[in-house]
C-alpha positions in Angstrom: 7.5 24.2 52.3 9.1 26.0 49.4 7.3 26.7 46.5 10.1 25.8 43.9 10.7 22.0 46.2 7.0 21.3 45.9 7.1 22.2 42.4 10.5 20.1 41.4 8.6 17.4 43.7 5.4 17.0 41.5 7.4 17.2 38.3 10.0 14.6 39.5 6.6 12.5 40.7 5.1 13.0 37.0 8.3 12.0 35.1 8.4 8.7 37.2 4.9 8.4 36.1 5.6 8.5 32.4 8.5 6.6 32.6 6.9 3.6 34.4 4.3 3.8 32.2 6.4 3.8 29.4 8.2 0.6 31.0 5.1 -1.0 31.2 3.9 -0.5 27.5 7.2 -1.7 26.6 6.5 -5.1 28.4 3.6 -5.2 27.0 4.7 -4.8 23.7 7.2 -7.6 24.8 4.8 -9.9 25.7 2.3 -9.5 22.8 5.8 -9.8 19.9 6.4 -12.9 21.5 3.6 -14.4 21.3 2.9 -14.0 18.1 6.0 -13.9 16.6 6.7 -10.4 15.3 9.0 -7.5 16.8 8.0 -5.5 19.2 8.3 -2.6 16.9 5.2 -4.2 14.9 2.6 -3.3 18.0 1.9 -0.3 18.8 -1.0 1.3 20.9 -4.3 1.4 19.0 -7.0 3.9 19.0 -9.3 1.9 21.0 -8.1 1.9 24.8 -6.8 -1.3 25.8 -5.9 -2.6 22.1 -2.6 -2.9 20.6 -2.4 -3.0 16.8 -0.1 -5.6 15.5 1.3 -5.9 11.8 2.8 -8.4 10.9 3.8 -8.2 7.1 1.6 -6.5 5.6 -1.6 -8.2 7.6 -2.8 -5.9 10.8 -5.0 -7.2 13.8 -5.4 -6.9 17.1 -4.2 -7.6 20.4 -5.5 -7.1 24.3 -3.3 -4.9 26.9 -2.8 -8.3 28.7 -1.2 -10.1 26.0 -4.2 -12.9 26.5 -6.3 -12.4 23.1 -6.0 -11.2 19.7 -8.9 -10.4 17.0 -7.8 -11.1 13.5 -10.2 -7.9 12.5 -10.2 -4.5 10.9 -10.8 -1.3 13.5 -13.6 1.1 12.6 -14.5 4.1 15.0 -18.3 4.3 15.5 -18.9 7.5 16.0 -17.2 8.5 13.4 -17.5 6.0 10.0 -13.4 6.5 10.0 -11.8 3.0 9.1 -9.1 2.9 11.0 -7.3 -0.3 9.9 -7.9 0.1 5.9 -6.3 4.1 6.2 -3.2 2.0 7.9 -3.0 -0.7 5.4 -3.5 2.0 2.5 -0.6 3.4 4.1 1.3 0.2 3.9 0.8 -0.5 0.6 2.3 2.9 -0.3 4.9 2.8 1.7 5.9 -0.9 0.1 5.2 0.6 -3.3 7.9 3.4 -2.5 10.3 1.0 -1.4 9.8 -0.8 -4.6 11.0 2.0 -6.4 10.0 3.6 -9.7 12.6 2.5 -11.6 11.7 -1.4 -11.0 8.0 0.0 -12.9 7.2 0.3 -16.5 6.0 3.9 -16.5 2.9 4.9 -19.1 2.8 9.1 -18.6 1.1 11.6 -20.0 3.0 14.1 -22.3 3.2 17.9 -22.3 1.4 19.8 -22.6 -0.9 17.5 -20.7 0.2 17.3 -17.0 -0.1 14.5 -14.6 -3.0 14.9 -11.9 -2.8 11.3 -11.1 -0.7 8.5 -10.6 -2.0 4.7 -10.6 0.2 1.6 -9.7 -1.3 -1.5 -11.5 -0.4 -5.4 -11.3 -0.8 -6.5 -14.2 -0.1 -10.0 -15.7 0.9 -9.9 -19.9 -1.8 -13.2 -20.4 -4.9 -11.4 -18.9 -7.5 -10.7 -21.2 -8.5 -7.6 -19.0 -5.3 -6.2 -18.4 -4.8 -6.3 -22.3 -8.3 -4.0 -22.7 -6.9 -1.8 -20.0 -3.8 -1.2 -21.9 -4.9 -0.9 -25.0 -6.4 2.6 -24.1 -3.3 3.4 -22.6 -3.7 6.7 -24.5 -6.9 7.6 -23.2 -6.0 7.1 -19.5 -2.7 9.4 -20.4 -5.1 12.3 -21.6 -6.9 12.1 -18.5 -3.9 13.0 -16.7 -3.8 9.6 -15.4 -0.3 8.2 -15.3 -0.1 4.4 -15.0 3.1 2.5 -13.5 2.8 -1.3 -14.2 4.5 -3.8 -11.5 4.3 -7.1 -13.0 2.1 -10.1 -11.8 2.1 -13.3 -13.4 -1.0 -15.2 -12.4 -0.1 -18.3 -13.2 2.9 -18.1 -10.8 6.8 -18.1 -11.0 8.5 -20.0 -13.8 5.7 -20.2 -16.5 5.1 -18.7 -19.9 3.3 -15.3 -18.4 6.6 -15.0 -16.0 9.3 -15.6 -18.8 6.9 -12.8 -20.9 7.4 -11.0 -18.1 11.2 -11.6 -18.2 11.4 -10.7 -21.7 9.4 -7.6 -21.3 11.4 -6.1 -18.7 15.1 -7.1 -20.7 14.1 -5.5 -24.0 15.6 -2.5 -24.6 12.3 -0.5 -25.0 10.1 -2.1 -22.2 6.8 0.4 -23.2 7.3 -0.8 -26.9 7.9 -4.6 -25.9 5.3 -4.5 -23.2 2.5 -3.1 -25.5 3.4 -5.9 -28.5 3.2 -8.8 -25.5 -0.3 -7.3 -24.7 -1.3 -7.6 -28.2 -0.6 -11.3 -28.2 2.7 -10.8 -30.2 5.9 -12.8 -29.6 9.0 -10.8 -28.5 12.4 -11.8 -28.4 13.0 -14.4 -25.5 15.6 -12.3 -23.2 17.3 -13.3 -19.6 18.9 -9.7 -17.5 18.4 -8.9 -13.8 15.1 -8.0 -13.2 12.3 -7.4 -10.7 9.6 -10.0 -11.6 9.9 -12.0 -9.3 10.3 -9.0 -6.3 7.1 -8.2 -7.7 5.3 -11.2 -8.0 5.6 -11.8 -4.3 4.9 -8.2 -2.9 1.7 -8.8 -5.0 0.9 -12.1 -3.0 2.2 -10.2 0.3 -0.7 -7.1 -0.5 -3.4 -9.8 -1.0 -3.4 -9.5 -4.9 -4.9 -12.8 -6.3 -6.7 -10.7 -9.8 -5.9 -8.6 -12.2 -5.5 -6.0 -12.9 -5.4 -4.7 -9.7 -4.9 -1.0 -9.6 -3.8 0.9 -6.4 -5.0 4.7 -6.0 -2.7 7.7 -4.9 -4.2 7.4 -1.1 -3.4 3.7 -1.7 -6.8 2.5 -1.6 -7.1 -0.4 -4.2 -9.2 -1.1 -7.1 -9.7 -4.3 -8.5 -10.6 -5.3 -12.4 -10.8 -3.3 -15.6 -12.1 0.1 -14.9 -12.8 2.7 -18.6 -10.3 5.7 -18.9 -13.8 8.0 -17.9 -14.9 6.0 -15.0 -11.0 6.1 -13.0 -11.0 9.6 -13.7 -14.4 10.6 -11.6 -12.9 7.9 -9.3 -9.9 9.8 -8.9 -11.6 13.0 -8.8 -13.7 11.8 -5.7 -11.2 9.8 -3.8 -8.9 12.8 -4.0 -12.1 15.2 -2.7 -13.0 12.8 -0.2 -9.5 12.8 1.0 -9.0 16.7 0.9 -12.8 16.6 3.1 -11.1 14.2 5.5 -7.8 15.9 6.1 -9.7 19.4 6.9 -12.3 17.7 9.0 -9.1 15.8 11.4 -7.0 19.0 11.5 -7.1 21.1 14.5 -7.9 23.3 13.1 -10.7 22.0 11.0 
């Protein structure tokens, strides 16, 4: 038999392979969105051989290749201590955090000649007596490099005094001024404009927020509660080496 018809024969043989089994995960796929009401663009193979990984929101589990069971759990390999599910959601909440956009933040930076090593996203509610300590050494987190973006979220829920603060902060026409006299327990001006407050206050409830403050790292790992300007620096410092170790160690080259 010729060489090159033997050859075309097992490639045409392996392509009919891939695509069937492509068919076949796409039914699969099929069959798990349905029943659980996502798209099938939320499940997607998992690690672990015969799982799918479903999100839906911002909430991740777990589903069988037969479509018959799903485990409302977080994937962790064995062997290795990696945490599968938690580097997926840490992904998610950056990834929701870009979408939100800078420009809907109050932004606290640090000024030259001191550079930024490290930016922090923090819901923080106005009323909270531990968001208040928090920025009140604004200053001392902005020497540290530390650059913290507040996304407001108002505890007591939409439509109350901490929410129309909120409001007010956000329409005055220095928001870092107006935001630091609300913390101190001063009034500001009441004020009504287009703003994100309420955006925010539900992508908090969407990311499990229920405290504050609640800060979110730069790998998007989160931190919840007051934590001193010194303390969320060596934090920084070791989430950023223990992501650096992590990175080398999955490379191909690691």
């Amino acid at each position: 038999m010729n060489k090159l018809f033997v050859l075309w024969a097992a490639l045409a043989c392996s392509a009919a392979a891939l695509a069937a089994g492509a068919a076949g995960d796409d039914a699969i796929k099929d069959k798990i969105a349905k029943a659980l009401h996502v798209t099938p663009a939320d499940v997607r193979p998992s690690a672990a051989p015969g799982l799918y990984e479903v999100q839906k929101g911002h909430e991740f589990g777990y589903a069988t290749a037969d479509g018959k069971f799903f485990i409302a759990g977080d994937l962790v390999n064995l062997e290795t201590g990696q945490q599968i599910t938690e580097q997926h959601r840490r992904a998610d909440r950056l990834a929701a955090l870009r979408e939100l956009g800078e420009d809907n933040m109050i932004v606290f930076a640090p000024t030259p000649p001191i550079a930024t090593k490290y930016v922090v996203t923090v819901f923080t509610d106005i009323d909270c007596p531990y968001c208040r300590k928090l920025h009140s050494q604004i200053a001392q987190y902005n020497a540290k490099g530390i650059e913290i973006r507040y996304v407001f979220f108002p505890r007591t829920g939409l439509n109350t005094p901490s929410y129309y603060k909120a409001e007010s902060v956000w329409c005055a026409a220095d928001r870092q001024a107006a935001l630091t006299l609300a913390k101190r327990g001063q009034t500001i001006p009441e004020k009504k404009c287009v703003n994100p407050v309420a955006r925010e206050y539900q992508l908090g409830l969407d990311l499990g927020v229920h405290a504050t403050p609640m800060l979110i790292l730069p790998n998007g790992d989160e931190l919840p509660g007051y934590v001193p300007p010194d303390d969320l620096a060596a934090e920084l410092a070791r989430s950023a080496a223990e992501d650096k170790t992590a990175a080398v160690s999955e490379s191909p080259h690691g």
